[in-house]
N, C-alpha and C positions, 0 to 999 in steps of 0.2 A: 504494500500500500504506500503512495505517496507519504512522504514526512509533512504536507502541510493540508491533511486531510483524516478526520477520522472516523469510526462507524460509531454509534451513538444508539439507544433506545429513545426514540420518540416519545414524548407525551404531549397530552392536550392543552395540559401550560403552558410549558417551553416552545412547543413544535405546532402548535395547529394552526397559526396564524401563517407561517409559511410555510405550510402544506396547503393549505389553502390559497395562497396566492399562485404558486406552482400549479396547485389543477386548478385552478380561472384561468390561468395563461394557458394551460393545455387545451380547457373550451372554449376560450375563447379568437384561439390564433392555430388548432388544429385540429386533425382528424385521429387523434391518439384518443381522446372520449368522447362519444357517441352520446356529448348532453350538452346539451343547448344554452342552458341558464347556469351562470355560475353559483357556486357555492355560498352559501350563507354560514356565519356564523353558527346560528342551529342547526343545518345539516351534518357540518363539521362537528357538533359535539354529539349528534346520533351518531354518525364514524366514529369517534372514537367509545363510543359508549359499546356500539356492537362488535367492534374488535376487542375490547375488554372482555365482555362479556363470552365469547365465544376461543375466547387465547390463543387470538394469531395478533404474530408479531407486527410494529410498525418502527422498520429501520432505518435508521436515516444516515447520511453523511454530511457531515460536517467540516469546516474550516475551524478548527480550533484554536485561533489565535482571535478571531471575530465570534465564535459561536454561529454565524450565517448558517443555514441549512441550503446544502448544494443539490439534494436528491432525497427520496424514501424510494423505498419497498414496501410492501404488502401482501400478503394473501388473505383469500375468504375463502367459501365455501364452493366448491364447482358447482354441484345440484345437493337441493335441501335434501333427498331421500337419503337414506342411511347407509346405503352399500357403494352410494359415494366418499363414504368418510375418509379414506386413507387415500383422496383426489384433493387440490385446491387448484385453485386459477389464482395466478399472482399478476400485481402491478408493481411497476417500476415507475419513476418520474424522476427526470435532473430538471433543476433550474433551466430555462433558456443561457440564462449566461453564459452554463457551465456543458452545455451538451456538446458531446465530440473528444470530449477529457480524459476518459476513459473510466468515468466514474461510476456510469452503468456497470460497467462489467466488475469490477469491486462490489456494488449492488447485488446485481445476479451472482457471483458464489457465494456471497454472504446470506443470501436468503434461498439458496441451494442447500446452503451448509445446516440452516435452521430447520430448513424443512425433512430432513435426514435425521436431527435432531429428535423431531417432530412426529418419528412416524407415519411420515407421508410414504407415498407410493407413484401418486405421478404427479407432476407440477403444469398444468396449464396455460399458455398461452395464448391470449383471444389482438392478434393485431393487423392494424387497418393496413392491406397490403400494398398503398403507398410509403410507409415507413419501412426503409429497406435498412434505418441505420438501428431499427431495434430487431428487423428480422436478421438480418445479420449477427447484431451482436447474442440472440437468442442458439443461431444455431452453431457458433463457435463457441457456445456453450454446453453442446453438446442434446442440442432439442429437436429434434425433429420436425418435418411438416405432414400437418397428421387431416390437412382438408382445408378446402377452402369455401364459404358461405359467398356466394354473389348478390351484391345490391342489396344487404340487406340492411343498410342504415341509407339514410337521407338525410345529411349534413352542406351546408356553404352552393346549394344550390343541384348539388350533384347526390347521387348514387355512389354507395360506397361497399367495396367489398372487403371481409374479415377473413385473417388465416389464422387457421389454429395451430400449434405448434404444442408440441409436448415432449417430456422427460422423463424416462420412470428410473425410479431411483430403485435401491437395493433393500431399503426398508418398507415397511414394517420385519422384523426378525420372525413373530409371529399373529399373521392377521387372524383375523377372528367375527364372524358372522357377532349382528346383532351389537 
């Protein structure tokens, strides 16, 4: 990892305010999420309320000489039914400032590494298949391209198509129905 950069636990104190500024700039300047209206304050504290709640992690990077938050990570849930459980679909997000740094990819092993941690089994990718610098960095991480949904968002005037990519990790040690 870079010496003037480092990985951090997010909270809703310290970190919601830019996280939040991070996804308005991602709705409102692209096609990385598929939602129209920036964030509010209250959304933001249902986010962190349901990742509480549910214990997945919210990772960030940071400049530690400033505190600034350059990036998070994320995961949730893939599908609510139960024998998705040892599935998650993650996000990732750097700053605009910071994208191209190779901050992402410090991002993705860290929340690879978590998710291992975690008992996961496969990690999820859901990206809009003009972003060729997070498919990229998704499958030099070792992700695969597991399908592609056509037109199925309507964003900036156009039709937008999603690819899914995915990873299956080596864990659970032992899965278990129910």
């Amino acid at each position: 990892m870079p010496p003037d950069v480092c990985l951090i636990e997010c909270n809703e104190e310290e970190h919601g305010e830019a996280i939040r500024g991070i996804l308005n700039e991602a709705i409102l300047n692209s096609t990385a999420l598929y939602d129209y209206t920036p964030r509010s304050p209250a959304t933001m504290a249902a986010w962190f309320a349901a990742k509480r709640e549910a214990g997945h992690p919210v990772i960030g990077i940071a400049d530690p000489h400033s505190g600034t938050l350059l990036g998070f990570a994320t995961w949730g849930a893939f599908r609510s039914f139960p024998a998705y459980k040892y599935t998650v679909e993650h996000s990732l997000y750097i700053h605009s400032s910071y994208r191209g740094s190779g901050l992402g990819k410090l991002l993705l092993t860290n929340i690879i590494q978590r998710a291992q941690q975690a008992q996961v089994h496969v990690m999820v990718a859901c990206i809009d298949t003009a972003n060729s610098a997070s498919i990229n960095l998704h499958l030099s991480a070792g992700f695969v391209h597991a399908g592609t949904f056509r037109q199925v968002g309507f964003k900036f005037g156009q039709w937008l198509d999603v690819a899914f990519y995915q990873r299956q990790l080596t864990t659970p040690a032992h899965p278990a129905d129910g």
